[in-house]
C-alpha positions in Angstrom: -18.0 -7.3 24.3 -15.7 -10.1 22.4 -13.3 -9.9 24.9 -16.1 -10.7 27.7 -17.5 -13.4 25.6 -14.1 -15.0 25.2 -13.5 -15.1 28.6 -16.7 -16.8 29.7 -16.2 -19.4 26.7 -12.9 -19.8 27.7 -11.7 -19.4 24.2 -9.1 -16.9 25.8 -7.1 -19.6 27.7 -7.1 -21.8 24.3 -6.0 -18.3 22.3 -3.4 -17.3 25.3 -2.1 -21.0 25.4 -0.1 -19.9 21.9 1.1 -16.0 22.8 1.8 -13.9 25.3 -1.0 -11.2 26.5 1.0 -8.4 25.1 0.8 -9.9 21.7 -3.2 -10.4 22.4 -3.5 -7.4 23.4 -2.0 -5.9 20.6 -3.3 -7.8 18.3 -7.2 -6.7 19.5 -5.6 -2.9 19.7 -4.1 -3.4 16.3 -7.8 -5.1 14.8 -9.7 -2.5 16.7 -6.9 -0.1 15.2 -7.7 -1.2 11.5 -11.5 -1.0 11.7 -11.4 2.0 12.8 -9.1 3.3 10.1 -11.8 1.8 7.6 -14.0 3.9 9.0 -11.9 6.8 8.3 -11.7 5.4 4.7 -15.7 5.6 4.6 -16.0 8.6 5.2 -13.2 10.1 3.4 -14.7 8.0 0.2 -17.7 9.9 1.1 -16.0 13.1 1.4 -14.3 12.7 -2.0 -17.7 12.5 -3.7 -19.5 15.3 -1.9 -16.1 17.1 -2.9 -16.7 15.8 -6.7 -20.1 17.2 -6.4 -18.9 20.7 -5.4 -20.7 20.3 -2.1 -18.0 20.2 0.4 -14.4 21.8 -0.3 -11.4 20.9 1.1 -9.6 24.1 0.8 -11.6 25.1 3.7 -9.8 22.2 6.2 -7.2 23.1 8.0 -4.3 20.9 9.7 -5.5 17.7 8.4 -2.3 15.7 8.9 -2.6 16.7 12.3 -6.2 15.6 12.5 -5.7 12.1 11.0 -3.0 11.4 13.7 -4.6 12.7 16.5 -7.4 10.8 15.5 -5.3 7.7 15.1 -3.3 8.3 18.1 -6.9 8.6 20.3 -8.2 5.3 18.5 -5.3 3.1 19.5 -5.2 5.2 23.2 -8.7 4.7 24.1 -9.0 1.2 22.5 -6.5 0.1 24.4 -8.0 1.5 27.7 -11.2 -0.3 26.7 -9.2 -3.7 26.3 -7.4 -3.5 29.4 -10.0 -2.2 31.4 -13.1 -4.6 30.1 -10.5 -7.7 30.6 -11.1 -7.8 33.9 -14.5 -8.2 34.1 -16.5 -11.0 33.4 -20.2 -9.9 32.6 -21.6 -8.2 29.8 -23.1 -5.6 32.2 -20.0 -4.8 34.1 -17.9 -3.9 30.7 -20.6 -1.3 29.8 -20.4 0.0 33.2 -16.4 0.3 33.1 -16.6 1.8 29.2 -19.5 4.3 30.0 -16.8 5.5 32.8 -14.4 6.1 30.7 -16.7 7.6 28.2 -17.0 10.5 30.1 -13.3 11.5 29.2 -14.6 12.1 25.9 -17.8 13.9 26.3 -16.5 16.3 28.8 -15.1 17.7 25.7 -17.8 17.9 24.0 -19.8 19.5 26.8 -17.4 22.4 27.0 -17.1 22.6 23.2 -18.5 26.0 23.0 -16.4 27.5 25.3 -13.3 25.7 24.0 -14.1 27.1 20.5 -14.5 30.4 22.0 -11.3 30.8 23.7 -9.0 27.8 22.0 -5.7 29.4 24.1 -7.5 29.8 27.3 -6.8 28.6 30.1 -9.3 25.4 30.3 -8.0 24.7 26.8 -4.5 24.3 27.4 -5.0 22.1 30.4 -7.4 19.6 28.5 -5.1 19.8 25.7 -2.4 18.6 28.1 -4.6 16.3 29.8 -4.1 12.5 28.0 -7.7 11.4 28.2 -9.2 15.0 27.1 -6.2 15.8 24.4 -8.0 14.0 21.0 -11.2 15.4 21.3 -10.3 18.9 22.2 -6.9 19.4 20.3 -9.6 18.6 17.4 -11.7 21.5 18.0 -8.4 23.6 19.0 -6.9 22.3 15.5 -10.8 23.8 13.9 -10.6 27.5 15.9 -7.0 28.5 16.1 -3.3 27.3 15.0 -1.7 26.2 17.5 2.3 26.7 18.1 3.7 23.5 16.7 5.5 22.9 20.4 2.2 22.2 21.6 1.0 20.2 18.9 4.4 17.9 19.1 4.0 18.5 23.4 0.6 17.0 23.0 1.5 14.3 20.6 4.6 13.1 23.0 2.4 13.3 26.1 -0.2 11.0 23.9 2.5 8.9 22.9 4.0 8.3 26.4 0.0 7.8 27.8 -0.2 4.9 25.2 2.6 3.3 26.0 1.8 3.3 30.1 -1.6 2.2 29.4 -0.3 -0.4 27.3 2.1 -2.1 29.8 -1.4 -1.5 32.4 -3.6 -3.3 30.3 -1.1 -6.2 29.2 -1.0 -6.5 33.3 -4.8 -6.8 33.3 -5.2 -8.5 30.5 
């Protein structure tokens, strides 16, 4: 929604008059980036006093490193999809129409959760882990059920990795 009211205030030109739209862009992925990595802190704050309360216990996670870049990796992916795609619309209405698109990549995971947690090396599971759009949310719930081999945690970071830096050029192109 900034991005939509910048443009129809024109503060965009003003703002693009003194950098290139890469470094825009990366600056909004790398804000968006940080606030969402606050977030993180919240609730790991929060989790830290549950834990010092003896209701939660973090023995019980598993792959956490994993999670906390997978999660980071998703944020900067999907934020950046979100950038490139709202930049070029111009109405308030339009950008929820383009993000509620996208959206569907991640609840399609969460509709299928179930059956993902069910079978974790199945079939469906491996493809969607594969899949750039699908891979946070259901390498998440894979990282919860099973262990995966680390080749297909590093497989799916480097295909996450490679996604991010496509989408990235695309969007700077939009943008």
């Amino acid at each position: 929604r900034s991005l939509v009211s910048e443009k129809s205030n024109r503060i965009i030109e003003i703002i693009l008059s003194s950098c290139t739209s890469k470094q825009l862009l990366f600056g909004k992925v790398l804000g968006l980036s940080f606030f969402g990595l606050f977030q993180l802190l919240v609730w790991m704050i929060i989790g830290i006093v549950l834990h010092k309360t003896n209701t939660l216990d973090f023995s019980t996670i598993k792959n956490l490193e994993y999670k906390l870049l997978f999660f980071v990796l998703g944020y900067i992916f999907y934020s950046s999809i979100f950038i490139g795609l709202c930049s070029i619309v111009n109405a308030d209405h339009e950008s929820q129409q383009f993000t509620g698109s996208i959206s569907i990549f991640l609840i399609f995971p969460i509709i299928l959760a179930v059956e993902i947690l069910r079978a974790p090396n199945s079939i469906l599971s491996l493809v969607l882990s594969f899949f750039p759009l699908t891979s946070v949310p259901v390498m998440l719930l894979r990282l919860n059920s099973t262990e995966p081999g680390i080749w297909e945690i590093l497989s799916v970071i480097l295909i996450l990795i490679f996604s991010l830096y496509i989408v990235v050029l695309l969007s700077s192109k939009l943008f």
